[in-house]
C-alpha positions as MATLAB code, in Angstrom:
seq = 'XXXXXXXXXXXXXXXXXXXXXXXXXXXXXXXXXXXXXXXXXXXXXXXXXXXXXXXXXXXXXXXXXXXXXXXXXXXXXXXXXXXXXXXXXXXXXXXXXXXXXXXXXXXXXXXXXXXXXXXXXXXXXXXXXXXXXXXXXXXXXXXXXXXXXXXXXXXXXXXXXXXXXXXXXXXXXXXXXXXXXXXXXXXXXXXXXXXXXXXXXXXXXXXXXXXXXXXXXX';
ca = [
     -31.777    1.985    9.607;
     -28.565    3.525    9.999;
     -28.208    7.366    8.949;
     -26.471    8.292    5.661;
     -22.698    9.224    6.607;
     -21.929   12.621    4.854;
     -17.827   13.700    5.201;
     -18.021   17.285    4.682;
     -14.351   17.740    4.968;
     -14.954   15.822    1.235;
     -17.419   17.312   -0.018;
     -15.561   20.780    0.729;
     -12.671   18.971   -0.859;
     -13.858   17.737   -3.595;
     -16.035   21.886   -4.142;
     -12.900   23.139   -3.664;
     -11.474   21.030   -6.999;
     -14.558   21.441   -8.576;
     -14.296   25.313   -8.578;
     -11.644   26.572  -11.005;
     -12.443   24.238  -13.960;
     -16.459   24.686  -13.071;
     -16.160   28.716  -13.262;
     -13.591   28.570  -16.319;
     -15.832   26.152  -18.118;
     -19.157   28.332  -17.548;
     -17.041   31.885  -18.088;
     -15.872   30.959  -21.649;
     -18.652   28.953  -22.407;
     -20.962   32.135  -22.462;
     -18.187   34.956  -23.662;
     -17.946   32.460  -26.524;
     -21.876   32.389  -27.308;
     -21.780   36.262  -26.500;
     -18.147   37.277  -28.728;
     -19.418   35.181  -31.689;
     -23.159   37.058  -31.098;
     -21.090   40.306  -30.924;
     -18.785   39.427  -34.107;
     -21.965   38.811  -35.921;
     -23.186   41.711  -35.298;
     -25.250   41.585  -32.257;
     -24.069   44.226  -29.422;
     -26.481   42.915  -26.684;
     -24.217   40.829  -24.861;
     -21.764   43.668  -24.656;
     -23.899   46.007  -23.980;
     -24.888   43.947  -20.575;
     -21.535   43.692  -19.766;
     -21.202   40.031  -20.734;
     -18.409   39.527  -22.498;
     -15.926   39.424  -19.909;
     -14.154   36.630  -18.021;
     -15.103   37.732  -14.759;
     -17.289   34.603  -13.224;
     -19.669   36.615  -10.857;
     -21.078   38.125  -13.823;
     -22.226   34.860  -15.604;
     -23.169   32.653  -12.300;
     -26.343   31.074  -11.968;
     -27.537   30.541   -8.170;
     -29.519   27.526   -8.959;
     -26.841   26.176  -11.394;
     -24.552   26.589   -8.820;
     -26.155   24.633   -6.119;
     -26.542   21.896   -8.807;
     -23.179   21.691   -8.824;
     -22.621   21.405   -5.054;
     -25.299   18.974   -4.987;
     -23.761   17.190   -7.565;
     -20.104   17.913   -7.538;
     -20.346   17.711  -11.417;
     -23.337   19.317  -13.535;
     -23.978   22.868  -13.352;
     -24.456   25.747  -15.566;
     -24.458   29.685  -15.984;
     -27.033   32.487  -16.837;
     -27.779   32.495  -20.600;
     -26.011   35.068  -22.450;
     -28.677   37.417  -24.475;
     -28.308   37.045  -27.967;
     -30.891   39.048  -30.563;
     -30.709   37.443  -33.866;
     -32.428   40.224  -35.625;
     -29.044   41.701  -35.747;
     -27.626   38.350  -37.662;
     -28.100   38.844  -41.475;
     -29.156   35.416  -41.564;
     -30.992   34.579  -38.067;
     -30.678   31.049  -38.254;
     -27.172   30.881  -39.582;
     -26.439   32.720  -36.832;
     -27.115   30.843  -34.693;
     -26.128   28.295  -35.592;
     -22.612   29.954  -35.314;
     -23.693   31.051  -31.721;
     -24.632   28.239  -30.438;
     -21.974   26.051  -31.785;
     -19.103   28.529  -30.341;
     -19.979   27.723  -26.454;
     -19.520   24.174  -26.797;
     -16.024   24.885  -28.819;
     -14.766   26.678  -26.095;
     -15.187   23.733  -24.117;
     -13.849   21.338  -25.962;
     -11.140   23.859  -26.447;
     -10.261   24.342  -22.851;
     -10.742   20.283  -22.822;
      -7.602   20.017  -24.627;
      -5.877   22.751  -22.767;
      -6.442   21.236  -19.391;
      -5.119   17.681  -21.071;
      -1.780   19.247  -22.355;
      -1.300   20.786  -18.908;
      -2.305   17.312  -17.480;
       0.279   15.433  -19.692;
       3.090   18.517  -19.284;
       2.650   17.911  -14.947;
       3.479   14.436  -15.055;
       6.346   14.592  -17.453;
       7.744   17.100  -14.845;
       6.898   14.826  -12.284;
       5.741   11.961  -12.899;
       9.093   10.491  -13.387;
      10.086   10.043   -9.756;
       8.972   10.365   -5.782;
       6.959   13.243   -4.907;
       7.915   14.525   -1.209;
       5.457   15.390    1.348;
       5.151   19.389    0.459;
       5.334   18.552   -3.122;
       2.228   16.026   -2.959;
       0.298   18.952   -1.071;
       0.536   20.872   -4.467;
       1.248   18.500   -7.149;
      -1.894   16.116   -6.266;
      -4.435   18.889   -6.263;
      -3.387   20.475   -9.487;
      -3.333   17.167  -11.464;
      -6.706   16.674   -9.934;
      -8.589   20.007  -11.435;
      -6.890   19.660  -14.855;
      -8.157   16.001  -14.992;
     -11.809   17.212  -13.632;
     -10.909   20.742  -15.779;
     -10.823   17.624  -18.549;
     -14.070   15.763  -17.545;
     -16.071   19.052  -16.495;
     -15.298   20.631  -20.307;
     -16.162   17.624  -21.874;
     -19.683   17.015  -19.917;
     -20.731   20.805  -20.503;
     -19.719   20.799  -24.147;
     -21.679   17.366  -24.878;
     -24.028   18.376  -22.690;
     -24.893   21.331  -24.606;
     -25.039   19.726  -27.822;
     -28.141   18.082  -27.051;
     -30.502   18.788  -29.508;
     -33.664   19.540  -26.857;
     -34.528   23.030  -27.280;
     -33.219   25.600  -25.724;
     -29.795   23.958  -25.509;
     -27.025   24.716  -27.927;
     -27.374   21.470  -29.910;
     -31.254   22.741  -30.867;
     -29.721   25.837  -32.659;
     -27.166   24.129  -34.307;
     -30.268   21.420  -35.793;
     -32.608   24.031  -36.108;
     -30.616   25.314  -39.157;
     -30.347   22.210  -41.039;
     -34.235   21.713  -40.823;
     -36.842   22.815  -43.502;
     -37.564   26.496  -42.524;
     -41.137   25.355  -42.460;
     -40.288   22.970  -39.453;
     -38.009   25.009  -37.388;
     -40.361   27.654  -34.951;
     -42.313   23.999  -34.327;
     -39.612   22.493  -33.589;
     -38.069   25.388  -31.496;
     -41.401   26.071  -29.882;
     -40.785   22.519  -27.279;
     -37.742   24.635  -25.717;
     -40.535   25.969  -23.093;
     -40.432   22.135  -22.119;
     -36.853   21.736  -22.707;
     -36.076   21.618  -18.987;
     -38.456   18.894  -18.202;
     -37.006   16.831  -20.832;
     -33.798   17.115  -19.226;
     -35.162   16.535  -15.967;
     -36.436   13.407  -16.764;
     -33.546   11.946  -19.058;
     -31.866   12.446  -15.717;
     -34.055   11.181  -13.439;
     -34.127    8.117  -15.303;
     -31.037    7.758  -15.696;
     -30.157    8.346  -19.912;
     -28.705   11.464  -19.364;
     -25.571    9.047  -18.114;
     -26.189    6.969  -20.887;
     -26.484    9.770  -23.621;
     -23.640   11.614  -22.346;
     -20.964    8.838  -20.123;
     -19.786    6.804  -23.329;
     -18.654    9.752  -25.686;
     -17.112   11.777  -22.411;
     -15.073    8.424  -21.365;
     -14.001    8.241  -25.321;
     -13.076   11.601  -25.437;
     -11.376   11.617  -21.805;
      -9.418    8.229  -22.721;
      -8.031    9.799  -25.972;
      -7.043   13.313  -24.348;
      -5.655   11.750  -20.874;
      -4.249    8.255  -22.959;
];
């Protein structure tokens, strides 16, 4: 049996790509959770010097190596949020949890514009040698800065506790329901695991992020 052909000089490529819109998407994905926490009236994130853009602070070392596994999926460390602070706890967040995923879908639309404005400054004509070397990259992380926002917010919004989509439910359920229902985050990350390992996590999340990416990249 012939041995699996790996090009690294791709795979560094193709990391390389991969890096800007992965650490933008994972940055303002958890300042957002953390300023809307803080705006609320929780100073915990602050406090642990989260709410800043700098990258290092929110990087996960296994949800980094996901994403050089993967070249796609990966995620930060949580932002800590104390909803005692929140007059209403639930409410809150609600509002927390739904601001990470905005910022996505946000930056979604940012990357697309910037997509769209680079090829109506050159699009129109022949790109020279040097000019390919720079043009071709950059179109290439604002269409992954495109996909990568659009995956992470949808991904988020999965209502499997402890993502951001649980939250969000949690405060539209009878109060009665909710700490039952939030209780099955501690096997929230086996769920995942096996909605990916079987393959629905494609299924779940491929058809709205090719919708999405078709009507921001048209």
């Amino acid at each position: 049996m012939p041995m699996p052909h790996f090009d690294i000089a791709q795979i560094i490529r193709e990391i390389a790509l991969l890096a800007v819109p992965f650490l933008l998407a994972i940055t303002c994905h958890e300042v957002a959770h953390g300023y809307m926490a803080y705006r609320l009236g929780d100073p915990t994130a602050k406090l642990a010097g989260r709410l800043t853009l700098n990258p290092l602070k929110h990087l996960d070392v296994l949800g980094t190596l996901v994403l050089v596994v993967t070249r796609m999926i990966g995620w930060a460390k949580p932002v800590p949020v104390d909803s005692r602070y929140f007059r209403d706890p639930l409410k809150g967040m609600m509002y927390v949890s739904l601001a990470g995923p905005g910022a996505n879908f946000a930056l979604a639309i940012i990357f697309a514009l910037l997509f769209h404005g680079l090829n109506a400054l050159f699009g129109g004509r022949p790109l020279g040698e040097v000019e390919l070397m720079f043009i071709e990259p950059l179109a290439n992380i604002f269409y992954l800065g495109v996909q990568i926002n659009l995956v992470l917010g949808l991904f988020n919004l999965l209502p499997i506790p402890p993502m951001d989509g649980s939250g969000i439910l949690a405060y539209f359920l009878p109060r009665t329901a909710v700490a039952q229902y939030l209780a099955v985050g501690r096997y929230g990350f086996l769920v995942i695991i096996l909605l990916a390992a079987t393959g629905m996590l494609g299924k779940l999340l491929w058809p709205p992020v090719a919708f999405f990416m078709k009507m921001l990249l048209f």
